[in-house]
C-alpha positions in Angstrom: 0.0 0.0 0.0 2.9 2.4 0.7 4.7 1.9 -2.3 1.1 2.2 -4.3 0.4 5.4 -2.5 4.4 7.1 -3.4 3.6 5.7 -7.0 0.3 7.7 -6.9 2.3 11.1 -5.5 4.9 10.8 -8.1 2.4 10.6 -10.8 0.3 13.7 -9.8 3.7 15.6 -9.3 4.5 15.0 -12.9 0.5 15.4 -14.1 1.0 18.8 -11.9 4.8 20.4 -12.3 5.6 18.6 -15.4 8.6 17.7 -13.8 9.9 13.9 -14.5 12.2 11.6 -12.6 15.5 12.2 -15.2 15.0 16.0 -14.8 17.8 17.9 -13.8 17.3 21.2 -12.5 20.6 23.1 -11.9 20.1 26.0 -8.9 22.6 27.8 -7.6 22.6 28.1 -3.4 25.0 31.1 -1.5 26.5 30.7 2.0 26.8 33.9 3.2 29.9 34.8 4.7 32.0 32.2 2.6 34.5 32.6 -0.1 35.2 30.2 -2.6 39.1 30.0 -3.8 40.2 28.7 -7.4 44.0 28.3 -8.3 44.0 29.2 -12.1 46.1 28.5 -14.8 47.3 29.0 -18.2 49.7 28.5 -21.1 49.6 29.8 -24.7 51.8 29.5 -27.7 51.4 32.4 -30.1 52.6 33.3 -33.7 52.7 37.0 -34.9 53.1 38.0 -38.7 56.0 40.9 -38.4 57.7 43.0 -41.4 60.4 40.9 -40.1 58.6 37.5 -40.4 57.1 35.4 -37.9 57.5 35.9 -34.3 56.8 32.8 -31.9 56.1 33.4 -28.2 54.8 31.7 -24.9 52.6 32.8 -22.5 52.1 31.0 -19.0 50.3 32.6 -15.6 48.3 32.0 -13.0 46.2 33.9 -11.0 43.9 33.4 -7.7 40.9 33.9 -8.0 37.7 34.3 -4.9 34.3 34.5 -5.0 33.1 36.4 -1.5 29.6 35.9 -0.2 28.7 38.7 1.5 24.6 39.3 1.4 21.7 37.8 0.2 18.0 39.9 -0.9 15.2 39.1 -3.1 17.6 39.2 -6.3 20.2 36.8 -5.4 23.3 37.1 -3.5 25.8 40.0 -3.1 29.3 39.1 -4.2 32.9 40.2 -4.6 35.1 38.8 -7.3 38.9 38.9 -6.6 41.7 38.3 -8.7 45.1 38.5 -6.8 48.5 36.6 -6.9 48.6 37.0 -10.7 51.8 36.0 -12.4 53.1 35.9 -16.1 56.2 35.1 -18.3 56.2 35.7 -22.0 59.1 35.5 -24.0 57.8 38.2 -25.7 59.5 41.8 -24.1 56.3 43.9 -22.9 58.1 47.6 -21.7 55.8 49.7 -19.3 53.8 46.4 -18.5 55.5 44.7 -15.3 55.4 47.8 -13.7 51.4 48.7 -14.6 50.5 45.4 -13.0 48.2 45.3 -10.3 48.1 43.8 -6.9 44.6 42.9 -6.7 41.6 43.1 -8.9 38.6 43.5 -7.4 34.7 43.8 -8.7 31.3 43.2 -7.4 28.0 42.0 -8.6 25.1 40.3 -7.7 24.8 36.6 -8.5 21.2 35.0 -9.0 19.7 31.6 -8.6 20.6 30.9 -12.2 24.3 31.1 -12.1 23.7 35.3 -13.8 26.1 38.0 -12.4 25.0 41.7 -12.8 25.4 44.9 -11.6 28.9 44.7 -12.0 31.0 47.3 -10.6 34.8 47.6 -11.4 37.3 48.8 -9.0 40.7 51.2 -10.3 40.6 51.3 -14.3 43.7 48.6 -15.9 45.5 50.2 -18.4 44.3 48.6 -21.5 47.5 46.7 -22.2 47.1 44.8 -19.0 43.5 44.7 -19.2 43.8 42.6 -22.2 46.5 40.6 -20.9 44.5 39.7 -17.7 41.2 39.3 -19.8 43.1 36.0 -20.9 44.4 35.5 -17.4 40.7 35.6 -15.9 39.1 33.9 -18.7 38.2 31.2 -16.4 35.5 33.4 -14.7 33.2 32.4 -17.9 33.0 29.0 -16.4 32.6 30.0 -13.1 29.3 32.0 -14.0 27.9 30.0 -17.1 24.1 30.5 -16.6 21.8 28.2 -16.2 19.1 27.3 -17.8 15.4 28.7 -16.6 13.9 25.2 -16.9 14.5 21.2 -15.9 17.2 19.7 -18.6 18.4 16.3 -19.1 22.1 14.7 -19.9 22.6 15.7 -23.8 20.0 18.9 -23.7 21.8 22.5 -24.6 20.7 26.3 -24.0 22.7 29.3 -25.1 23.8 32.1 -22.6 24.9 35.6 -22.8 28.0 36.4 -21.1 26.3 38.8 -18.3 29.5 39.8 -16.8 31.3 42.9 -18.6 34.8 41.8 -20.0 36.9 44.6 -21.2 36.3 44.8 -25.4 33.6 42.4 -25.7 30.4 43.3 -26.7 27.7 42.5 -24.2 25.4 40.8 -26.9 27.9 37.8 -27.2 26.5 34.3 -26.8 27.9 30.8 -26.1 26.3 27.6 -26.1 26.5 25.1 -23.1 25.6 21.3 -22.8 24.4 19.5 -20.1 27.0 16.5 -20.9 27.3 14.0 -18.1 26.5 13.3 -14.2 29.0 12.0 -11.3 28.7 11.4 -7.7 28.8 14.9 -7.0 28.7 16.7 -9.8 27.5 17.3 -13.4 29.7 18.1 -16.2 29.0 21.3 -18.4 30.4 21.9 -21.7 30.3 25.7 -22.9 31.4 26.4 -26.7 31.8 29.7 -28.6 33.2 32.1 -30.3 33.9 35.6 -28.3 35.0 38.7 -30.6 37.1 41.3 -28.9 38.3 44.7 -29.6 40.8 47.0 -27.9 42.0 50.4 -28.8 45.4 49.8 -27.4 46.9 53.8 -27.8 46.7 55.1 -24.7 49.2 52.2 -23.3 50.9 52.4 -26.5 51.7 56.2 -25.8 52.6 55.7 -22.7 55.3 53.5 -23.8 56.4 55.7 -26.4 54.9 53.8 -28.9 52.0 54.6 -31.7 48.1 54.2 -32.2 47.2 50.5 -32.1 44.3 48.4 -32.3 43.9 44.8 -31.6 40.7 43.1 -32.9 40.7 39.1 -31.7 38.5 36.4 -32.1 38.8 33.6 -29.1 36.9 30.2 -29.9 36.0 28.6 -26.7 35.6 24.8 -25.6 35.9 24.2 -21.9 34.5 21.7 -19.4 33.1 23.0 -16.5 32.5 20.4 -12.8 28.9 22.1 -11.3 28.9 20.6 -7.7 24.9 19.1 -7.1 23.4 20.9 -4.3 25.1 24.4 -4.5 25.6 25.1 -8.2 29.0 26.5 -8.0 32.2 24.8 -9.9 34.6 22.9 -8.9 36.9 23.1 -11.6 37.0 23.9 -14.8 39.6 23.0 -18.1 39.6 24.1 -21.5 41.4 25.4 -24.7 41.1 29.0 -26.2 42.0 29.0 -30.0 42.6 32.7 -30.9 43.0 34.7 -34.2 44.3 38.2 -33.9 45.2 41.3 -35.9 47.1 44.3 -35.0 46.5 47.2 -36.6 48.6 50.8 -37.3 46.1 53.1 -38.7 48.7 56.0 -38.5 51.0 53.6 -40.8 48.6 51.7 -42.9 49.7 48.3 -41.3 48.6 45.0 -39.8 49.9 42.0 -38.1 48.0 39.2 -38.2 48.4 36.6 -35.4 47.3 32.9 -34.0 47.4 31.7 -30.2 46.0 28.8 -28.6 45.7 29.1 -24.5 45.4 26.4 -22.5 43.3 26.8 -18.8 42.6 25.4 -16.0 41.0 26.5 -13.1 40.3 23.9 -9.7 38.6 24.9 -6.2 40.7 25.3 -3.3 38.6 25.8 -0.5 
């Protein structure tokens, strides 16, 4: 009789919600006063079309980076977003850049049920140089905030997202796709795919280093993996690969350089 009677409420929950045993529905949950800590990660070999041929170079970093719970209201939950401990090597020479990087990189927002940050406030304005350079540093913050869907999915289903959070150069329109791919113990496995345009009037830093009006147009096509714990919604790693074409334009000499990259990152919960 007992199991007849659970049969009976399981039935009229899907005759009522709609809602079926193999649904998944991904929520995201805030504990206020925590502050989740990801060790990120990446490498990139690049190739630059110079009067002078090709130039080859390698990128490799790593950053920290923390999410801060602070408050929670009817939208969702207050948050700060730090980036700190940020390190780089290029074999490339960058003048005026080691100097103009910062300590600390801080921004807030308000993070909803659904995985969406908004209201988005920067701290101190990056020179754009380093802006773009930690744009690919901090490209793992994508993952960390892919959105989730507004209804139940199932392993294989897809949804597109807009990328709510503003990145320096990209225009706020953009789109990628995600895909509920597979289920663990804990987790569930999210792929997100995409292309994201960029552009970046580079002059100011280029002035500043005694050099001449640039502009650097990219476009980054994304694949990464993304671990999205079950019961709070937040990731617990993420990996992917970033394959980037480029141009560098002189309108004052009526030049361009043309360029390739492919980044490699990784990004994996700490605490």
């Amino acid at each position: 009789m007992k199991l007849r009677s659970l049969a009976l409420v399981a039935v009229s929950l899907v005759a009522l919600t709609g809602f079926k045993p193999d649904d998944i529905k991904l929520t995201r949950t805030f504990a206020v006063g925590n502050k989740d800590v990801y060790v990120q990660t990446y490498k990139s070999k690049n190739s630059i079309e110079t009067p002078a041929g090709n130039q080859d170079f390698d990128v490799t970093g790593s950053s920290t980076f923390s999410i801060i719970y602070k408050k929670t209201n009817e939208k969702g939950c207050e948050i700060d977003m730090v980036t700190s401990d940020m390190k780089m090597e290029s074999a490339m020479a960058m003048p005026g850049v080691a100097d103009s990087m910062p300590k600390e990189i801080t921004m807030s927002g308000m993070l909803d049920a659904r995985n969406r940050v908004s209201e988005v406030k920067a701290g101190k304005g990056l020179d754009p140089m380093v802006a773009m350079m930690m744009h690919s540093a901090n490209m793992g913050s994508t993952g960390f905030f892919t959105e989730f869907p507004e209804n139940a999915v199932k392993i294989g289903d897809t949804w597109e997202f807009s990328i709510g959070m503003a990145n320096a150069g990209v225009p706020a329109d953009t789109k990628l796709k995600a895909k509920l791919e597979s289920e663990k113990d804990n987790y569930w496995v999210v792929r997100v795919t995409g292309t994201i345009p960029m552009k970046m009037d580079m002059s100011q830093a280029s002035q500043q280093t005694g050099g001449m009006e640039m502009v650097m147009n990219m476009t980054m096509n994304m694949d990464y993996g993304v671990q999205v714990e079950k019961g709070t919604g937040r990731a617990l790693s993420l990996t992917g690969k970033i394959a980037t074409t480029m141009k560098m334009e002189f309108p004052s000499l009526g030049m361009s350089m043309p360029g390739t990259g492919t980044t490699e990152i990784s990004a994996k919960l700490k605490q």
